[in-house]
C-alpha positions as a LaTeX table, in Angstrom:
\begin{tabular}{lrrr}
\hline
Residue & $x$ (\AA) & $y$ (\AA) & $z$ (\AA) \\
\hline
Unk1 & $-139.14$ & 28.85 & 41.11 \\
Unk2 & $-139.85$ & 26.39 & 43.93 \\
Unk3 & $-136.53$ & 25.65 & 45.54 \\
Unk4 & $-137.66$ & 23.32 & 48.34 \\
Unk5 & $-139.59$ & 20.74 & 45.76 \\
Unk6 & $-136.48$ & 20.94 & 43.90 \\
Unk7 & $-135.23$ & 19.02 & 46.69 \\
Unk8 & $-137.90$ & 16.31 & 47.19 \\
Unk9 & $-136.85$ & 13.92 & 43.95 \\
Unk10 & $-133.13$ & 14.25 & 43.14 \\
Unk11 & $-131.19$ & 13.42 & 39.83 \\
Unk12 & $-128.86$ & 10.79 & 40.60 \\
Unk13 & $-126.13$ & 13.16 & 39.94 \\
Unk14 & $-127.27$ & 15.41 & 42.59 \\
Unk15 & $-127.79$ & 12.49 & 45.37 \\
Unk16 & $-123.70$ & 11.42 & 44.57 \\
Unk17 & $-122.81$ & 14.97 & 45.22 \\
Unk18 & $-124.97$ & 15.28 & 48.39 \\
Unk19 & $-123.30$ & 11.72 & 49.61 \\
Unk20 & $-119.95$ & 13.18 & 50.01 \\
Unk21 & $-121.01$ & 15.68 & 52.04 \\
Unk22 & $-119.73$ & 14.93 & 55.61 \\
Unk23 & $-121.61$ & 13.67 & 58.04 \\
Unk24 & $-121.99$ & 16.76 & 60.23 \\
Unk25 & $-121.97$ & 19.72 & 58.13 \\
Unk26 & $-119.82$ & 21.58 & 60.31 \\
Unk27 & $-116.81$ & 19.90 & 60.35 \\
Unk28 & $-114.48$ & 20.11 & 57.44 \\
Unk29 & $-113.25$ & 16.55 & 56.43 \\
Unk30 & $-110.34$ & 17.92 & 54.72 \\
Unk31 & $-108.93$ & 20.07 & 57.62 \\
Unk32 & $-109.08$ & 16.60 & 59.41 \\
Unk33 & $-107.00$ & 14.93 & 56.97 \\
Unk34 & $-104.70$ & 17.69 & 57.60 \\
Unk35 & $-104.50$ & 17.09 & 61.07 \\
Unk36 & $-103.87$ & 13.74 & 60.27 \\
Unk37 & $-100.63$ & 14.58 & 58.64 \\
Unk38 & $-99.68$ & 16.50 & 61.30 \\
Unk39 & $-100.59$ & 14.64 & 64.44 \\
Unk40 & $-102.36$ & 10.73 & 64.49 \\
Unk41 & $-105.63$ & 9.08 & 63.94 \\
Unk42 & $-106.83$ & 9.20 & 67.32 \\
Unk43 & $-106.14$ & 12.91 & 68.02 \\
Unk44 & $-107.93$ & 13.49 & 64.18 \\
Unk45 & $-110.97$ & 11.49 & 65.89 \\
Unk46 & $-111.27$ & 12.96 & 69.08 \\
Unk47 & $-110.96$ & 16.94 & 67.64 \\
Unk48 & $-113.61$ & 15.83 & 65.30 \\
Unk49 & $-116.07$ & 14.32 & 68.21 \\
Unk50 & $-115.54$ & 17.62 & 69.99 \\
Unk51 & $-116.14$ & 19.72 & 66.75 \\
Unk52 & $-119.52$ & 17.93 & 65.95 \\
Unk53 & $-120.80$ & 18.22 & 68.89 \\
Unk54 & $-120.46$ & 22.02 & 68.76 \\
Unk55 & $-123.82$ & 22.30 & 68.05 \\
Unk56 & $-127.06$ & 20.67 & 69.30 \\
Unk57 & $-128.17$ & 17.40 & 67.21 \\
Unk58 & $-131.23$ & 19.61 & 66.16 \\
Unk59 & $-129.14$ & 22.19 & 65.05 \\
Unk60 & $-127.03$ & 19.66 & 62.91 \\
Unk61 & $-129.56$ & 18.15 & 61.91 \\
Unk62 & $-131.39$ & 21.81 & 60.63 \\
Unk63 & $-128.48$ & 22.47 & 59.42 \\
Unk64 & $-127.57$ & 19.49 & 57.06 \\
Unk65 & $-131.59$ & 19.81 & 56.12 \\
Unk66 & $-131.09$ & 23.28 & 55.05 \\
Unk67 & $-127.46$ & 22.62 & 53.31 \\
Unk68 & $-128.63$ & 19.57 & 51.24 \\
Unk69 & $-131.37$ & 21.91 & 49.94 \\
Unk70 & $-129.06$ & 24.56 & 48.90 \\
Unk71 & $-126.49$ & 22.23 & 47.05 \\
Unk72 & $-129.42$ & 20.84 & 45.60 \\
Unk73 & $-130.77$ & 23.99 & 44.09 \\
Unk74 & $-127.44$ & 25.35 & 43.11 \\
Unk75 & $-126.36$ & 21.78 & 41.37 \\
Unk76 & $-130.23$ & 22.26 & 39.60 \\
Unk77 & $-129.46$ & 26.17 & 38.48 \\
Unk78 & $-125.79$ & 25.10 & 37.48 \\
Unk79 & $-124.32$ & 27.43 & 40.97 \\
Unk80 & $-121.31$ & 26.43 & 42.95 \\
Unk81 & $-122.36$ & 26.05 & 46.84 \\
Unk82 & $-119.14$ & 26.00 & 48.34 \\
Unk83 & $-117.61$ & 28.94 & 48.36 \\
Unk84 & $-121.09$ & 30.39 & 47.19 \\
Unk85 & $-121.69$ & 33.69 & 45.49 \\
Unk86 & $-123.70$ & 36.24 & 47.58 \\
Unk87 & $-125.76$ & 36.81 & 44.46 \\
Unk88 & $-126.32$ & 33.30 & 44.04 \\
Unk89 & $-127.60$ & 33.13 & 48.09 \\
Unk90 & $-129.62$ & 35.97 & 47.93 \\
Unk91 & $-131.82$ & 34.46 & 44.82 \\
Unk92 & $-132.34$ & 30.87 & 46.43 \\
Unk93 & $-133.19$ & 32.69 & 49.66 \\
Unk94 & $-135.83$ & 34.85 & 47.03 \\
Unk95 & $-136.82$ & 31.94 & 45.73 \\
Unk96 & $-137.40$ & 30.12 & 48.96 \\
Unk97 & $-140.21$ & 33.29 & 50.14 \\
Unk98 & $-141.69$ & 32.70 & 47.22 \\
Unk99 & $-141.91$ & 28.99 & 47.21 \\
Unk100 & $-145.63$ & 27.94 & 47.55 \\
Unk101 & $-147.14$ & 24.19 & 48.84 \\
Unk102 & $-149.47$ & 21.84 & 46.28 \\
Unk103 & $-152.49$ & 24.05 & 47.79 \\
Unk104 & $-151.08$ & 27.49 & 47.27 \\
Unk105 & $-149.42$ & 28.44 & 50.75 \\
Unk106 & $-146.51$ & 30.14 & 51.10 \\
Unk107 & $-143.67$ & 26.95 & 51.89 \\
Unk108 & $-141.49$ & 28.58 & 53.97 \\
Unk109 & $-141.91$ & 30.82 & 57.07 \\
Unk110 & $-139.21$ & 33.88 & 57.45 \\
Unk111 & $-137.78$ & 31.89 & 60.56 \\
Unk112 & $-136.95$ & 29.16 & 58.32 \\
Unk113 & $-135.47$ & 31.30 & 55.69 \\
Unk114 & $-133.33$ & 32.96 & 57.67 \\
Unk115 & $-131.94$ & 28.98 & 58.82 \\
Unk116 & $-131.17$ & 28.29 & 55.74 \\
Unk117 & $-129.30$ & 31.46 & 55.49 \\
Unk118 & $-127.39$ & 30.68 & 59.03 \\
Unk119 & $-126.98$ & 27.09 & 57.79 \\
Unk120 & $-125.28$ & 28.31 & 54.48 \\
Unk121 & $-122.85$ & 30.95 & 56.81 \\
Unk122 & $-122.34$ & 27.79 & 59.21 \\
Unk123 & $-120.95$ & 25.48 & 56.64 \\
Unk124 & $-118.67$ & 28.66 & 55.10 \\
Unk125 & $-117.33$ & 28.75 & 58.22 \\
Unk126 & $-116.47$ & 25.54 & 59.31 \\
Unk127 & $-114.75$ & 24.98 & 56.15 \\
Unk128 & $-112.88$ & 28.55 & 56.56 \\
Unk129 & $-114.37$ & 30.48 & 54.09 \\
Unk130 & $-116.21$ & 33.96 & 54.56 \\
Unk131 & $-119.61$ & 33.22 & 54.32 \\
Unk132 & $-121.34$ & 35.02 & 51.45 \\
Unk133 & $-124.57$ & 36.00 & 53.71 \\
Unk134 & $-122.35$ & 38.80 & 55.43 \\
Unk135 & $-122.86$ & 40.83 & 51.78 \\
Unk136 & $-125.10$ & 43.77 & 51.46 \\
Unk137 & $-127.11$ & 41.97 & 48.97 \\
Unk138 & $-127.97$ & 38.91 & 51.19 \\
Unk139 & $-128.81$ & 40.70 & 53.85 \\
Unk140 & $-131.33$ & 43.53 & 51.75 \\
Unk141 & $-132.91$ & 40.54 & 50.30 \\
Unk142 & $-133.27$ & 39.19 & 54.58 \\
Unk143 & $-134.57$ & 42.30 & 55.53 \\
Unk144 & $-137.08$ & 42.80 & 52.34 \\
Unk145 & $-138.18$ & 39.11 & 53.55 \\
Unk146 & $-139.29$ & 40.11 & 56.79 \\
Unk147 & $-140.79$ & 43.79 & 55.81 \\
Unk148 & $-142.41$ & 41.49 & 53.13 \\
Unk149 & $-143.79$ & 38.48 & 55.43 \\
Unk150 & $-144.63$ & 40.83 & 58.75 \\
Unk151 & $-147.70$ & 38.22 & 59.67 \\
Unk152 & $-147.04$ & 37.13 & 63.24 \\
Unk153 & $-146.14$ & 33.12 & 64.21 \\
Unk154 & $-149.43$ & 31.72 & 65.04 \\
Unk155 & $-148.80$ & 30.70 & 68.78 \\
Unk156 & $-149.91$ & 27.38 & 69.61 \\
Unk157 & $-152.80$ & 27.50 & 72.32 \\
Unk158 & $-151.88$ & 27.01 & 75.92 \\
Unk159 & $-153.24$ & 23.62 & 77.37 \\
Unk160 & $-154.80$ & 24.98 & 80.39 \\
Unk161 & $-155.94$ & 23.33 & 83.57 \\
Unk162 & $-159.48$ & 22.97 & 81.76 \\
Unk163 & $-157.83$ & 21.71 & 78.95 \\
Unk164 & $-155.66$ & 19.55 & 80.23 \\
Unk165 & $-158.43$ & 17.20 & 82.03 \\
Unk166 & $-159.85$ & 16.93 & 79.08 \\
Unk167 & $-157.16$ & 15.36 & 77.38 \\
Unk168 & $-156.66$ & 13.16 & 80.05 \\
Unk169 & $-160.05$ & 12.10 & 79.52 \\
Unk170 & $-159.48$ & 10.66 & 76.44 \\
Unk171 & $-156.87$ & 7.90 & 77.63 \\
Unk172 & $-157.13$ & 4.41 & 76.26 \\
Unk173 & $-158.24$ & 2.11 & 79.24 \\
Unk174 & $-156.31$ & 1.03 & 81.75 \\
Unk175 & $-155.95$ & $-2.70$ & 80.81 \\
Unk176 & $-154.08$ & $-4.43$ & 78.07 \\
Unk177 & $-153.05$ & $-3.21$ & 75.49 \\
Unk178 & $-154.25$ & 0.46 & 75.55 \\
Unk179 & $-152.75$ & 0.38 & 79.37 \\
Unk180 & $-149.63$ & 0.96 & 78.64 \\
Unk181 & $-150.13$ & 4.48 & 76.23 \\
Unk182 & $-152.29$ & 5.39 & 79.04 \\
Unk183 & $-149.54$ & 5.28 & 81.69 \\
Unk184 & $-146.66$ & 6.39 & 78.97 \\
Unk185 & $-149.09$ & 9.50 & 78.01 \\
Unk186 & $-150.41$ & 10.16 & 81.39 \\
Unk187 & $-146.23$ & 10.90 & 82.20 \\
Unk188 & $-146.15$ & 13.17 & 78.79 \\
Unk189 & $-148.89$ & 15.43 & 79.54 \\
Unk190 & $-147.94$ & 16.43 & 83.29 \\
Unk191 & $-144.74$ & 16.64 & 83.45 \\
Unk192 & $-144.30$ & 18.26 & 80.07 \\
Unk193 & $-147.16$ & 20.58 & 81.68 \\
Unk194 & $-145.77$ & 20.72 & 85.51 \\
Unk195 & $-142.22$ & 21.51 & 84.16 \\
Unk196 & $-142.85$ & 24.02 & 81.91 \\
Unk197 & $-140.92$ & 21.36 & 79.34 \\
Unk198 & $-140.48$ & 22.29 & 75.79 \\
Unk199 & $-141.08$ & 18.88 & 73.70 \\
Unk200 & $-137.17$ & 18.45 & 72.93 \\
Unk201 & $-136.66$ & 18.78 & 77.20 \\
Unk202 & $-139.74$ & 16.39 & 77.34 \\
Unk203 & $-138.17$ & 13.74 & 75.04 \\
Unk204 & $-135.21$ & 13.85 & 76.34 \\
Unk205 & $-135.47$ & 12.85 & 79.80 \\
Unk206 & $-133.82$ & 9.65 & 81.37 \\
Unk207 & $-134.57$ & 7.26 & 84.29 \\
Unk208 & $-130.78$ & 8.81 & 85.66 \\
Unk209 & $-132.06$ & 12.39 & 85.44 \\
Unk210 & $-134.71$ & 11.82 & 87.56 \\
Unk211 & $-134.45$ & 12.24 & 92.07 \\
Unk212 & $-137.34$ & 10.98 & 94.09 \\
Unk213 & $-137.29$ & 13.35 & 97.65 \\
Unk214 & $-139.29$ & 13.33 & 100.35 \\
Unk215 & $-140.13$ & 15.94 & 102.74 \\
Unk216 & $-138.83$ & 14.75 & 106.14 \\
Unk217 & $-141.43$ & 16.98 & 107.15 \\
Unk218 & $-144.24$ & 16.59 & 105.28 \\
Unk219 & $-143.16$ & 13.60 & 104.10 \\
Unk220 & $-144.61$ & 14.87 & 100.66 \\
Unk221 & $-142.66$ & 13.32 & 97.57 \\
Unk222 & $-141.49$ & 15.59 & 95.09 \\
Unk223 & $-139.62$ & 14.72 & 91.59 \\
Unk224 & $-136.30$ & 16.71 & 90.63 \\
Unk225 & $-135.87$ & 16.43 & 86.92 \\
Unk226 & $-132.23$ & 17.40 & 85.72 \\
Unk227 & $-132.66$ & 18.83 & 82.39 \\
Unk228 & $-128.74$ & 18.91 & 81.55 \\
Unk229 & $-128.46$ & 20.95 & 78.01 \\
Unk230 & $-131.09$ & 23.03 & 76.78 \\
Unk231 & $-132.23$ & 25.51 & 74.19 \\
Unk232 & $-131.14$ & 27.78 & 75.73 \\
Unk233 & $-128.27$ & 26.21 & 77.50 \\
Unk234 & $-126.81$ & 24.25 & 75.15 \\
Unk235 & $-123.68$ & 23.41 & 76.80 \\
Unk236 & $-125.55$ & 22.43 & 80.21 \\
Unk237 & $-123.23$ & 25.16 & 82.59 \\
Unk238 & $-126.74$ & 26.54 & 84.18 \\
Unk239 & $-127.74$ & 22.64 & 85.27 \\
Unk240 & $-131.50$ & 23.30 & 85.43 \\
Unk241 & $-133.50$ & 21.46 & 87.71 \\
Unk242 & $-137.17$ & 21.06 & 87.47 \\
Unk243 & $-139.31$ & 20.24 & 90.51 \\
Unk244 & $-142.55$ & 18.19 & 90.18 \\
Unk245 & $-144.44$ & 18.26 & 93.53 \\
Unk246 & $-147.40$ & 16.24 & 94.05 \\
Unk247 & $-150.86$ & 17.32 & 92.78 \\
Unk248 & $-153.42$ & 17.66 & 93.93 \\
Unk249 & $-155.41$ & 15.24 & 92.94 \\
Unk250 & $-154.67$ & 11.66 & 91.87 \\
Unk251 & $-155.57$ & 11.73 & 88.20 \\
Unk252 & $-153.49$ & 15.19 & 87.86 \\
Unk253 & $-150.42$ & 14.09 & 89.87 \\
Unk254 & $-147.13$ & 14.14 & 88.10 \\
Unk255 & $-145.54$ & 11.85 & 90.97 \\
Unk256 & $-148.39$ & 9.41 & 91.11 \\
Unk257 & $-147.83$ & 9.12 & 86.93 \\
Unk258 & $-144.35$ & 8.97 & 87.10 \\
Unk259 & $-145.16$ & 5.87 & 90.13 \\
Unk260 & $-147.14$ & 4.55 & 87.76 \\
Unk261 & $-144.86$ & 4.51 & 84.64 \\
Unk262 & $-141.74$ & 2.92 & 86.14 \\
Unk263 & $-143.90$ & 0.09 & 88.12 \\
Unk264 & $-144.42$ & $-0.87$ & 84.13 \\
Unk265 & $-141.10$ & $-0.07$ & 83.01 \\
Unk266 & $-139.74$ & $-2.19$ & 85.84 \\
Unk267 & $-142.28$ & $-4.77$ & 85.18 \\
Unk268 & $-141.03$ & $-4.74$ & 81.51 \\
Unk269 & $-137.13$ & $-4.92$ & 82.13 \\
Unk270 & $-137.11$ & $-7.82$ & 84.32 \\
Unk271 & $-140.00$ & $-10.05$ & 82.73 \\
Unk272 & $-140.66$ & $-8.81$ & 79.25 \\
Unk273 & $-144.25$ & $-8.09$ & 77.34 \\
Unk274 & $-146.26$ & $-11.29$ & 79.29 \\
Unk275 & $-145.11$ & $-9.35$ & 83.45 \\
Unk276 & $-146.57$ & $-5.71$ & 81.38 \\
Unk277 & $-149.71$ & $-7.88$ & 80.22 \\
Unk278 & $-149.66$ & $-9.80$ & 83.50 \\
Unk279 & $-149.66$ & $-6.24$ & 85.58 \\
Unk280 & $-152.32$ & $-4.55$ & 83.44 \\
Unk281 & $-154.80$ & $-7.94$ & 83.98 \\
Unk282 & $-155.96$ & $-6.33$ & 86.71 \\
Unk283 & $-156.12$ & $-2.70$ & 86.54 \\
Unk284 & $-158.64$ & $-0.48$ & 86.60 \\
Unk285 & $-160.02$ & 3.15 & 86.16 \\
Unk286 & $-159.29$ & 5.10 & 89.24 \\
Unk287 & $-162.40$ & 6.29 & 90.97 \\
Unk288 & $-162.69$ & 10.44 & 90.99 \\
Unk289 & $-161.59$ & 10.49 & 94.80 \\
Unk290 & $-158.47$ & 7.75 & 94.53 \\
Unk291 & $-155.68$ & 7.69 & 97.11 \\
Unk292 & $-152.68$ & 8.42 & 95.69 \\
Unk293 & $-149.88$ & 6.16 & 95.82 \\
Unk294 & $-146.74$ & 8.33 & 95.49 \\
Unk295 & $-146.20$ & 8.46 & 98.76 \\
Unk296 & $-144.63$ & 5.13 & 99.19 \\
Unk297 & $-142.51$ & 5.61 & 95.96 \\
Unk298 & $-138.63$ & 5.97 & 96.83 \\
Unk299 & $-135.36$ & 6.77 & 94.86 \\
Unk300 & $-134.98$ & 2.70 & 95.31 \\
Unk301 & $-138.08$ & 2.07 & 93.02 \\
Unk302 & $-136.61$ & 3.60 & 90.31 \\
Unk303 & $-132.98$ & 2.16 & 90.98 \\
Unk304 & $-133.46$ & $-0.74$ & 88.20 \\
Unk305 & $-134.32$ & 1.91 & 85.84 \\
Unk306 & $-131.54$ & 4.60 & 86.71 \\
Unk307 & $-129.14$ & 2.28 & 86.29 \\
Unk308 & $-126.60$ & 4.87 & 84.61 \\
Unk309 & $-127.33$ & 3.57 & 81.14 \\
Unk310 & $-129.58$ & 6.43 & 80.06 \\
Unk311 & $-132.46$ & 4.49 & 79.83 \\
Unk312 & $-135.20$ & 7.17 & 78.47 \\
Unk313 & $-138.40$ & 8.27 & 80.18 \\
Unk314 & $-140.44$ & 8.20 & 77.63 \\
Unk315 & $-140.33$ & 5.46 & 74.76 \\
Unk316 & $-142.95$ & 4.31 & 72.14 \\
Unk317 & $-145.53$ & 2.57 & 72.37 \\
Unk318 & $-147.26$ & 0.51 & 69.39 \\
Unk319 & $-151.05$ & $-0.18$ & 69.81 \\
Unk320 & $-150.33$ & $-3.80$ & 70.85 \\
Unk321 & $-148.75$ & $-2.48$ & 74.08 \\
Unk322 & $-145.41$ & $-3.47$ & 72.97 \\
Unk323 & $-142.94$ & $-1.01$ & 74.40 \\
Unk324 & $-139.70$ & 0.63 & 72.65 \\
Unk325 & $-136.11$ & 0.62 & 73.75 \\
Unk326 & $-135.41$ & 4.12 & 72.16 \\
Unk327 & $-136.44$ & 7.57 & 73.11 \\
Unk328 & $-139.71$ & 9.26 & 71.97 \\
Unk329 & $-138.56$ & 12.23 & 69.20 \\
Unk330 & $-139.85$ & 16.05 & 70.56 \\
Unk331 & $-141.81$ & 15.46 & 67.28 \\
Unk332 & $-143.57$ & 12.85 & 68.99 \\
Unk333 & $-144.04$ & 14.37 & 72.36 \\
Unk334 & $-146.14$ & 17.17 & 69.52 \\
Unk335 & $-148.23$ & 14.44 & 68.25 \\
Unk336 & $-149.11$ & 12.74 & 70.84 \\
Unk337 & $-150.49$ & 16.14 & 72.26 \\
Unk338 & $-152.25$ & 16.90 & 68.75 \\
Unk339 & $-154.17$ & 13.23 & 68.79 \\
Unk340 & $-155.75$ & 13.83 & 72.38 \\
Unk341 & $-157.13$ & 17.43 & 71.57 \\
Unk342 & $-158.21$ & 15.97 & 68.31 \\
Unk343 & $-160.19$ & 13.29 & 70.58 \\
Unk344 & $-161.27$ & 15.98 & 72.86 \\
Unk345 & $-162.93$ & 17.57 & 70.19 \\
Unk346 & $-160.69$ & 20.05 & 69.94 \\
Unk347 & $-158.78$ & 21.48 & 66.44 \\
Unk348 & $-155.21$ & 19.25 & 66.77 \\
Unk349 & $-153.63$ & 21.93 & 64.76 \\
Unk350 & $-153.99$ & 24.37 & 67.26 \\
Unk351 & $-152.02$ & 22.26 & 69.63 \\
Unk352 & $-148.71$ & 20.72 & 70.07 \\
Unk353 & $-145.50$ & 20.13 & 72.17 \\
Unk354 & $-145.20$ & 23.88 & 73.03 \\
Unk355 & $-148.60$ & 23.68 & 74.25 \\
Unk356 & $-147.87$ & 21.98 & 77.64 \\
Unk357 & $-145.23$ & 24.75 & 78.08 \\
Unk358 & $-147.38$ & 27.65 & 77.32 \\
Unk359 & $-150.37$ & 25.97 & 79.45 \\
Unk360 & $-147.85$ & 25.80 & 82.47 \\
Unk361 & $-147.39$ & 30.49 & 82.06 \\
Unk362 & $-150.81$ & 30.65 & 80.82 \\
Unk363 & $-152.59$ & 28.49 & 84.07 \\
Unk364 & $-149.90$ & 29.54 & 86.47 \\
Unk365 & $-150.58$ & 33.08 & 85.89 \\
Unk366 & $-154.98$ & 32.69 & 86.14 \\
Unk367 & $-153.67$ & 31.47 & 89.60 \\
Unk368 & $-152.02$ & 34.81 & 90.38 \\
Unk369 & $-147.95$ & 33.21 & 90.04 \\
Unk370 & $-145.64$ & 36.44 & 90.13 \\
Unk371 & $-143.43$ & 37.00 & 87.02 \\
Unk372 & $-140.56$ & 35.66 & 88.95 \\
Unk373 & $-141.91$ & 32.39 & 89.87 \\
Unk374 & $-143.21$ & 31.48 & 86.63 \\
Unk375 & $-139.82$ & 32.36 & 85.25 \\
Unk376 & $-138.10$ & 30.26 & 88.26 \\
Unk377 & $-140.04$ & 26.95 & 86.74 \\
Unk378 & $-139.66$ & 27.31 & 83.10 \\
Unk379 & $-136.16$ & 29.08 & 82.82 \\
Unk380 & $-137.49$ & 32.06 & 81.19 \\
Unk381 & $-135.00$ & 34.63 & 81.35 \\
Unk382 & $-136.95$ & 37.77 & 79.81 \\
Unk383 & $-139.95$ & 38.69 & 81.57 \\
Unk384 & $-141.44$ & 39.86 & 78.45 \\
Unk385 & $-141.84$ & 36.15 & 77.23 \\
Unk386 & $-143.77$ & 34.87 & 80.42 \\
Unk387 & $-145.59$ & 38.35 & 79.36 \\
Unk388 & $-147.01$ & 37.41 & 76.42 \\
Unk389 & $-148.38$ & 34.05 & 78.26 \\
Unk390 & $-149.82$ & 36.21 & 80.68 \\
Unk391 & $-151.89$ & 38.50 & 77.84 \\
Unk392 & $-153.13$ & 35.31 & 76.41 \\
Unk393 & $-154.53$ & 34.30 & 79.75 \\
Unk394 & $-156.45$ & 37.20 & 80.83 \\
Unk395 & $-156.19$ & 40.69 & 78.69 \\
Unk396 & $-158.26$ & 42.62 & 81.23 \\
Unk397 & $-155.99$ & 41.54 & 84.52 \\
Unk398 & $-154.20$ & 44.28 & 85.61 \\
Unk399 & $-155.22$ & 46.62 & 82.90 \\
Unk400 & $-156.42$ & 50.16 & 82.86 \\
Unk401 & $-158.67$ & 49.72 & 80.43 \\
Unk402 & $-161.08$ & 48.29 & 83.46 \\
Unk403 & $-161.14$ & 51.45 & 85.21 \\
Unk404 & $-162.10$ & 53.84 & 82.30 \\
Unk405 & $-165.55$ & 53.95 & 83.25 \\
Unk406 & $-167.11$ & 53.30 & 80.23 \\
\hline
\end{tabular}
C-alpha cells in the first residue's frame, strides 16, 4: 500500500473534500462561526489571525501537507479522518514506513512519519477532539517504526573554509547579466556561513533587520542581523542578533558582499533593470589582494532599502539579471548551495542549506572556538549539538585515543 502516491493524482471527489478544508489546518472554521454568534465579525477575524499564526508558516504548511495526505488515504480506504480511529492512524502511519519511491527506496523517513502523526493530533485538537495518536496502538506502531528504521539521518557535509572558496569560485562574472547572481549569491554563501544561519533564517532576512556599526575605535564595520522568530524561537522573546564582522579578506567578507548587494538593490529601486545593467557595464573581477570597500558603507546606504516595508535580503534572480520583488524560499537558499558544489565538482547531494550552518561549527572549531562561543553565534543551546560538528571536524582532537601508544 503506497499511501503518499495515493495522494499525487486525486479523484475529483477527493479534491472537493480536500477544498473545504480550512485554510490553516489548525483553526476550526466552525468554532469561528460560533464566535460569530456570540460576539461580531471583526472579533471572529482577529481571534482567527491570532490562532493561525500559532504556529510557524512551515509548520502550517507541514501540517496541511501531511493532513491532505491523510484525508486522502482515508477517503481512498473508505476511513473517516475527522474524528479518526486510532486503528485507522496506526495502519496509514504502517503504510507510510512501508511506502517505497518509483526506484525502490523507502518514501518516507521516521521524522516525517512521526509529522504526519503530530499533524493528525494537531488538527484533533484544534477542532476539540482527543486526538487518536495518544492510543496504545498508535504509539506501538511509532515506536516499532523507529526500532524498525534505526539508520541514522545522513548529515549534510559542512562547507568548510576550503570549501567555501571553492564555491565562490564558481560565480558567474561580474558583468551583465550573470553580475547580479554573483552579488545576490556572494550575500547567500557568507552570511548564511558567518551567521551560523539555517536556510529558513537565511531567507528570511530583510533590508529593516539589518544595522551597519562601526567601531569608533577601530573604525571596523560590523553587520547586526536581527533574526526575530526562529526554530527554535518561534515566538521571537529571545531577539537573536547575529554579528557579521569584516573578513578578512575581500572576496570572503560578509560586509564587503552585503556593500556590494544593496549598491545593486539601490541601483534597482530607484532606476529599474537599465541603472543594474548600467552599474554592472563596468565591473570587474576583483584582483586576489583588493581593498575592501566596507569601510565607507554606513546605516545611511542602506536607508532606501530599510525603509520599514520589509523589503527582503535576498530575492531571485532569473539568468537575464532581472531581479524579484519577493523573498528567496529556504528551499532556494538549499539549491543555490547544491548548484555551486555541483560546479565545484563536488556531489550537490551532499550539500545544502544546512551546510553553511554546519561549515560555520565545523571551521570554527579547526580554529580552536570554545564550545561556548560557537554556541554564542549560532544559538545552540545543547553543547552536545555543536559536539557532533566538532567530531565531524577532527575525530582525533582532544581524544585519548592519540596517547595510547600504539
Amino acid at each position: 500500500m503506497d499511501a503518499p502516491d495515493r495522494a499525487v493524482a486525486l479523484p475529483e471527489a477527493v479534491r472537493t473534500r480536500l477544498a473545504a478544508v480550512t485554510h490553516s489546518v489548525l483553526v476550526d472554521a466552525r468554532a469561528l462561526e460560533r464566535v460569530r454568534d456570540r460576539f461580531d465579525d471583526d472579533q471572529a477575524r482577529a481571534l482567527g489571525r491570532f490562532l493561525a499564526n500559532a504556529q510557524s508558516p512551515n509548520t502550517l504548511r507541514a501540517y496541511r501537507t501531511d493532513w491532505s495526505a491523510f484525508t486522502a488515504w482515508c477517503l481512498a480506504e473508505g476511513r473517516t479522518s475527522l474524528p479518526a480511529d486510532p486503528v485507522d492512524v496506526a495502519v496509514y502511519l504502517a503504510a507510510c514506513a512501508e511506502a517505497r519511491t518509483p526506484d525502490g527506496r523507502l518514501a518516507l523517513a521516521p521524522a516525517s512519519i512521526e509529522r504526519r502523526a503530530a499533524a493528525v493530533a494537531a488538527v484533533h485538537g484544534a477542532h476539540g477532539l482527543e486526538s487518536p495518536t495518544r492510543a496504545e496502538v498508535v504509539r506501538l506502531t511509532l515506536r516499532g517504526i523507529r526500532r524498525t528504521r534505526r539508520a541514522r539521518p545522513r548529515r549534510k557535509d559542512p562547507v568548510v573554509l576550503a570549501t567555501l572558496e571553492a564555491l565562490l569560485a564558481r560565480r558567474p562574472g561580474p558583468g551583465h547579466p550573470g553580475g547580479a547572481t554573483r552579488r545576490r549569491d556572494t550575500v547567500l554563501l557568507l552570511t548564511g556561513f558567518a551567521g551560523a544561519l539555517r536556510r529558513s533564517e537565511l531567507a528570511g532576512i530583510t533590508f529593516d533587520d539589518i544595522t551597519v556599526r562601526t567601531d569608533p575605535a577601530g573604525g571596523a564595520t560590523t553587520l547586526l542581523v536581527a533574526l526575530g522568530a526562529t526554530k527554535t524561537d518561534q515566538e521571537g522573546r529571545r531577539g537573536h542578533v547575529v554579528a557579521l564582522p569584516r573578513g578578512r579578506h575581500r572576496h570572503t567578507c560578509p560586509v564587503c558582499a552585503l556593500a556590494d548587494w544593496a549598491q545593486l538593490r539601490t541601483a534597482h529601486l530607484e532606476g529599474g533593470a537599465g541603472a543594474v545593467r548600467a552599474l554592472l557595464a563596468g565591473a570587474a573581477d576583483e584582483p586576489p589582494a583588493a581593498a575592501h570597500r566596507c569601510g565607507a558603507l554606513s546605516q545611511a546606504d542602506l536607508a532606501p532599502l530599510a525603509d520599514g516595508s520589509g523589503r527582503p535580503l535576498l530575492v531571485p534572480v532569473s539568468r537575464h539579471g532581472a531581479l524579484g520583488a519577493k523573498a528567496m524560499t529556504g528551499q532556494s537558499v538549499g539549491e543555490v548551495v547544491k548548484k555551486y558544489a555541483a560546479r565545484a565538482g563536488l556531489d550537490p547531494d551532499a550539500f545544502g542549506g544546512h551546510s553553511l550552518r554546519a561549515g560555520f561549527a565545523t571551521q570554527a572549531a579547526l580554529g580552536g572556538a570554545a564550545d561556548r562561543e560557537i554556541m554564542r553565534q549560532g544559538r545552540w543551546t545543547n553543547p552536545r549539538t555543536v559536539h557532533d560538528y566538532i567530531r565531524s571536524a577532527d575525530p582525533l582532537d582532544d581524544n585519548a585515543v592519540t596517547r595510547l601508544g600504539l
